[in-house]
C-alpha positions, 0 to 999 in steps of 0.5 A: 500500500502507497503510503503517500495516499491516505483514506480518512474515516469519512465516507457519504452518500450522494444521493444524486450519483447514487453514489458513496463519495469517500475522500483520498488525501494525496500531498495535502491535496483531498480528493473526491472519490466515488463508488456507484451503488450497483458496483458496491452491491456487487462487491458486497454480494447483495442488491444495494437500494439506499443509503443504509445499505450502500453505506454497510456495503462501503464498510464491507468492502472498504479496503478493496476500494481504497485499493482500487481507489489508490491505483487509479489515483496512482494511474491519474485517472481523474475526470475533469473535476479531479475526482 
């Protein structure tokens, strides 16, 4: 695990995206990082429906999506808002 990017306790539903955002720290710089419901129920192995539910299934799988999260942070896959 890179050292230099930290994943702070702190995640959020949005209910907009339909998404958890959860935060990344990378050289003092946060990022916004987002996982859709769909994908966190399928990596959680159960239909996620609402906020409850997405936010357990984060908690669930919380490493392997810091996981993910650091490679594509590392890989500077960002979109246009740098998220």
């Amino acid at each position: 695990m890179n050292q230099s990017i930290l994943f702070p306790d702190m995640q959020l539903w949005d209910e907009d995206k339909q998404a958890v955002m959860f935060l990344a720290q990378q050289s003092g710089a946060l990022i916004e990082c987002f996982v859709k419901a769909d994908k966190l129920g399928a990596l959680a192995g159960y239909t996620v429906e609402d906020k409850e539910a997405a936010l357990n299934a984060f908690d669930q799988c919380r490493f392997d999506l810091e996981e993910l999260a650091e490679e594509l942070i590392e890989d500077e896959m960002f979109n246009s808002l740098g998220r």
